[in-house]
N, C-alpha and C positions, 0 to 999 in steps of 0.2 A: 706670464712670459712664455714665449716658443725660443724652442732651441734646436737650430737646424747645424747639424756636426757634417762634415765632409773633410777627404782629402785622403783617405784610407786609401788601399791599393796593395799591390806586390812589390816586396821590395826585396833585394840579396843581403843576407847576413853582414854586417856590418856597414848598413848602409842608413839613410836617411829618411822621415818623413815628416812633415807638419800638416797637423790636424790641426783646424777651427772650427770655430762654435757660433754661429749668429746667432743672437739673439733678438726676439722683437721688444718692442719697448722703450718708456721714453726713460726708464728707473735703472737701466742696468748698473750704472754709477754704485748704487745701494748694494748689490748683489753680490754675494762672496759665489765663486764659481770653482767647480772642480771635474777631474778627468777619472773615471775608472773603466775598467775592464772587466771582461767574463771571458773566458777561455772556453770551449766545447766542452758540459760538462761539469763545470767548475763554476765558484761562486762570484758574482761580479765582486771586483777589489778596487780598493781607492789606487789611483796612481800619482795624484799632483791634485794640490787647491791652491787656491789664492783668493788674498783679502778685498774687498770691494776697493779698494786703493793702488793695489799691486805693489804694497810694500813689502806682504808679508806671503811665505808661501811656504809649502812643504811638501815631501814625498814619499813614499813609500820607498823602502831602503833596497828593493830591486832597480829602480829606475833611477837611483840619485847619481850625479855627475853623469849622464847620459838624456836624462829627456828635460825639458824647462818648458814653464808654463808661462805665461804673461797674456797682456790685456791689453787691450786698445779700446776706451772709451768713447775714444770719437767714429769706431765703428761698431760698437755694439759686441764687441767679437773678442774671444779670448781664443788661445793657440795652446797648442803642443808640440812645441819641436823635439824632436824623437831621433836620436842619433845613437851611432854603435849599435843600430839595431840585431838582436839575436832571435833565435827560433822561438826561444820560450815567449819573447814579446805578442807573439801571434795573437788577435784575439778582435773582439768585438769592440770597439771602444765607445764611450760613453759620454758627453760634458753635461753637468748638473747646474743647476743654479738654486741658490735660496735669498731673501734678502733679510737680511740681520738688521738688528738694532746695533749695533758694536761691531766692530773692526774685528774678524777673527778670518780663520781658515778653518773649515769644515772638512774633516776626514773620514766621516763614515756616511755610507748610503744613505740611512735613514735620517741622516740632518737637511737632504737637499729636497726641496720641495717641487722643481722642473726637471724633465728628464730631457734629453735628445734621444733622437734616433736612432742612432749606433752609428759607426762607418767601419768598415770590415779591414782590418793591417791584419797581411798576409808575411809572415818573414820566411824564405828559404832558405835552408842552408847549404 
């Protein structure tokens, strides 16, 4: 599977952004998907997954009550809406894909087996 991530940009501290993930593929249904980050520097970090269903999801306890992940099957595409954004959020962002036997959420880099591209969020404060 390809994973093309877009929607990154500059945004003011406290403000707003959604990043998506297209995927190619007729499988994506199967695929548990998730979002991380790499700061200048720093190590890339899980920020939000979600289960090939979109019932089930998790986050990394920087971003929880501020960013939400979900999926649209019928486009191939999972999101990150990123709200309350702050300076530390700044970074490279990442959407992964793997496809599982079982219904889970994937929280560490080395579980996902597709990478995207990055898209670059800019936060000023």
């Amino acid at each position: 599977v390809q994973l093309q991530a877009s929607g990154g940009g500059l945004v003011q501290a406290g403000g707003s952004l959604r990043l998506s993930c297209a995927a190619s593929g007729r499988t994506f249904r199967s695929y548990a998907m998730g979002w991380f980050r790499q700061a200048p520097g720093k190590e890339r970090d899980f920020v939000a997954g979600i289960n090939w269903s979109g019932s089930s999801t998790t986050y990394a306890d920087s971003v929880k009550d501020r960013f939400t992940i979900s999926r649209d099957d019928a486009k191939n595409t999972v999101y990150l809406q990123m709200n309350s954004l702050k300076a530390e959020d700044t970074a490279v962002y990442y959407c992964a894909a793997v496809a599982l036997p079982f219904s889970g959420v994937v929280s560490v880099a080395r579980g996902y087996a597709y990478w995207g591209q990055g898209t670059l969020v800019t936060v000023s404060s």
